[in-house]
C-alpha positions in Angstrom: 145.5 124.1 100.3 143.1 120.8 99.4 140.7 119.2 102.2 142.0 115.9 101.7 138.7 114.7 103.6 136.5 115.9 100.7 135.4 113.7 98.0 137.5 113.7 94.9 136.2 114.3 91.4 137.1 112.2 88.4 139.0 113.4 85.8 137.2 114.0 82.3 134.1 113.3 83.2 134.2 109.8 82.7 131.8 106.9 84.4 131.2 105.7 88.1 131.2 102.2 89.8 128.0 100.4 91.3 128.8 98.2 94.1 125.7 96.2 95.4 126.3 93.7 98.0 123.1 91.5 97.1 120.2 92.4 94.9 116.8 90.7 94.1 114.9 92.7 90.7 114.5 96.5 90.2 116.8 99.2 88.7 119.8 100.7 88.8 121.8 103.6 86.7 125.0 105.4 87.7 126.8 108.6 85.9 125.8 111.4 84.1 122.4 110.5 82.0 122.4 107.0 82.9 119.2 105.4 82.6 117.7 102.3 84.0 114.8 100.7 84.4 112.9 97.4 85.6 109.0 96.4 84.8 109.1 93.0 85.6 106.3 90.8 87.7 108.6 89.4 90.2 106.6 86.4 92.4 107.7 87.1 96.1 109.5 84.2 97.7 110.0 84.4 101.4 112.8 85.8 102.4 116.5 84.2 104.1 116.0 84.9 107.3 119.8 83.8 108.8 121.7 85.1 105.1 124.2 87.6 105.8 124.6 91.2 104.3 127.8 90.7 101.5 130.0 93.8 102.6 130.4 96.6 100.8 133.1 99.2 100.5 132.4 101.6 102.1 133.5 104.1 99.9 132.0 103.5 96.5 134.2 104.0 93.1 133.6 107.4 91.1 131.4 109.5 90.0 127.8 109.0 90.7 128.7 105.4 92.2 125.9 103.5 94.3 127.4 100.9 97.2 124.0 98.9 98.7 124.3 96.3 101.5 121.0 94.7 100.3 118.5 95.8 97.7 114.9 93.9 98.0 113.5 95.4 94.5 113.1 99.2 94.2 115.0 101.9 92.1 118.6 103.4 93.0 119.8 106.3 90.3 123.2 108.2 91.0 125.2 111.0 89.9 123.9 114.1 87.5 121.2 113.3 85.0 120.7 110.0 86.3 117.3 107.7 86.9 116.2 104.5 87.9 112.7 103.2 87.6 111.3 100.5 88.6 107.4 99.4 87.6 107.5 95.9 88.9 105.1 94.4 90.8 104.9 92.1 93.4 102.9 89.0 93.1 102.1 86.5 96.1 100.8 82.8 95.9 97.0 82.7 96.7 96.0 80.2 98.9 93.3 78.5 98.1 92.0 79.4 101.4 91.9 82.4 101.0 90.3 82.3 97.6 87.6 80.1 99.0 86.8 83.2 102.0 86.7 86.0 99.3 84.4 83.8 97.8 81.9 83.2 100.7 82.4 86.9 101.6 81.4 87.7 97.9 78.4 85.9 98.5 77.2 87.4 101.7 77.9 91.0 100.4 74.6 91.2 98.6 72.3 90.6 102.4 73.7 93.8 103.1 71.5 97.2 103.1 73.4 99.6 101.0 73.6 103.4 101.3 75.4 106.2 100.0 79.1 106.1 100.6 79.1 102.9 102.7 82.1 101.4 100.7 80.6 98.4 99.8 81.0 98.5 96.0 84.7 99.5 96.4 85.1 96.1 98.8 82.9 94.1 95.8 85.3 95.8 93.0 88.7 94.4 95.0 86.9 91.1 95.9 85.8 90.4 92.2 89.1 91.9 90.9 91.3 89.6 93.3 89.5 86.4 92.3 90.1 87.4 89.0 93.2 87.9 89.1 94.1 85.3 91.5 91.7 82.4 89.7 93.9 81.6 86.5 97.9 81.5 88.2 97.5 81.5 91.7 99.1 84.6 92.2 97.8 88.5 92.9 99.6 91.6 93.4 100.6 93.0 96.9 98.9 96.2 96.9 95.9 94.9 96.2 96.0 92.3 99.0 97.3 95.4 101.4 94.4 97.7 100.1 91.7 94.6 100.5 93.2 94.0 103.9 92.4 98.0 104.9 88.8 98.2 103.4 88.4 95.1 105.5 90.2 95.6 108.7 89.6 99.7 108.8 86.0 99.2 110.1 84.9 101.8 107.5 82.3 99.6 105.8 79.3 97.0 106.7 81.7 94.5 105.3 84.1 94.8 108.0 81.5 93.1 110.7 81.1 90.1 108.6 82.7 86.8 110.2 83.8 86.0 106.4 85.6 89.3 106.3 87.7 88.7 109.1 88.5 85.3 107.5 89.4 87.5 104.1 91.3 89.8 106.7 93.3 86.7 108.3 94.2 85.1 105.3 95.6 88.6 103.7 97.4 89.0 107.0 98.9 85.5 107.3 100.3 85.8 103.7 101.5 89.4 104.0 103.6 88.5 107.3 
């Protein structure tokens, strides 16, 4: 007796479908040893707030098949042997705002007494590195934004106590929302 309920397994061997309903960067791969990958630098727009999801079906084609309402970057790998990898990272448009309060913040850094282990060279290091990387295009990556945010915001250093920090902190905050 077969379970007609269970799912059915090509014949042969042979491929798979991928279904995605809508898709912005990253990787896919689907079947046996199926390989994709993605290391773009994709600039974040903001998002459609009112588009729809595109249907999918809602049972995807074959073996190792992937069916995605929406994919907002990321990796999706299938089936045996399969992998998807995505590198890519996410850059934001810098205000120049917000360039303009690392840069005050930068400059009040150095009136602070330093000890062991306060954190303040790690704060310096993602300050100098942001406007460095922000300076030429306009643009820096997420996680350094989110981990400049949490040095900041996380009241583990001096830093943190600063009125240009919380500035730094708002900015990052307003352009992460």
């Amino acid at each position: 007796m077969t379970d007609t309920n269970a799912p059915q397994e090509p014949q042969g061997g042979g491929g798979g479908g991928i279904v995605i309903g809508r898709m912005s960067g990253g990787a896919v791969a689907s079947g046996r040893k199926a390989r994709a990958e993605d290391r773009s630098e994709r600039v974040a727009r903001p998002a459609e707030r009112d588009a729809a999801l595109v249907p999918v079906p809602s049972r995807p084609p074959g073996e190792g098949a992937i069916a995605a309402g929406e994919v907002v970057g990321g990796a999706l790998a299938a089936g045996p042997e399969a992998e998807a990898v995505d590198s890519s990272r996410e850059l934001l448009a810098v205000p120049p705002e917000l360039l303009a309060a690392v840069r005050e913040l930068r400059g009040h850094l150095p009136l602070l007494a330093r000890t062991d282990g306060d954190g303040l060279d790690e704060v310096e290091g993602q300050l100098a590195g942001l406007e460095e990387e922000a300076a030429p295009a306009g643009r820096a990556e997420r996680g350094r934004l989110v981990r400049l945010r949490a040095l900041l915001g996380g009241g583990a250093t001096a830093a943190g106590g600063l009125a240009s920090a919380l500035a730094v902190v708002q900015a990052i905050s307003q352009l992460l929302a």
